[in-house]
N, C-alpha and C positions, 0 to 999 in steps of 0.2 A: 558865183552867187550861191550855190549848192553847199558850200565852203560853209558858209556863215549859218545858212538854217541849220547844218549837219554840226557846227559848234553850239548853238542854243539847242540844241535836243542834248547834247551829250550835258551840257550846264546843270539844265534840268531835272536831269534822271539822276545827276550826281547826287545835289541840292534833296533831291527829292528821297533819294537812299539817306543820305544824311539825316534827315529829319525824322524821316521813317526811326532810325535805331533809337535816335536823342529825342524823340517826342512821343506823346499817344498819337492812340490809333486816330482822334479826331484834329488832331494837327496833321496828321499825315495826308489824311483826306484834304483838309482844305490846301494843303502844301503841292498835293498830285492838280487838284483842279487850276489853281493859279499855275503851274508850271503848265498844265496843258495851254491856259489861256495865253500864256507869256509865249508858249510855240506859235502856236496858232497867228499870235498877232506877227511876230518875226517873221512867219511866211510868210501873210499879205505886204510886210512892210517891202520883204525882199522882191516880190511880184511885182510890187507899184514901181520900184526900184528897176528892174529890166524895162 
């Protein structure tokens, strides 16, 4: 289960470099907070999931 959270963090922070360089600073910010929220939620899902 460890597998799948440690794949959406890595998605992420891809996602989240990506945007960073192709977008402003205020798309990067909302890019970082959704990506944190899109973790955040993958690890309750994988929780409920054990």
């Amino acid at each position: 289960m460890n597998k799948i959270s440690d794949v959406l963090t890595v998605i992420s922070f891809i996602l989240f470099i990506v945007i960073k360089i192709f977008e402003n600073n205020n798309y990067s910010m909302a890019s970082l907070l959704c990506g944190a929220i899109f973790i955040w939620k993958g690890r309750v899902f994988v929780g409920e999931g054990i």
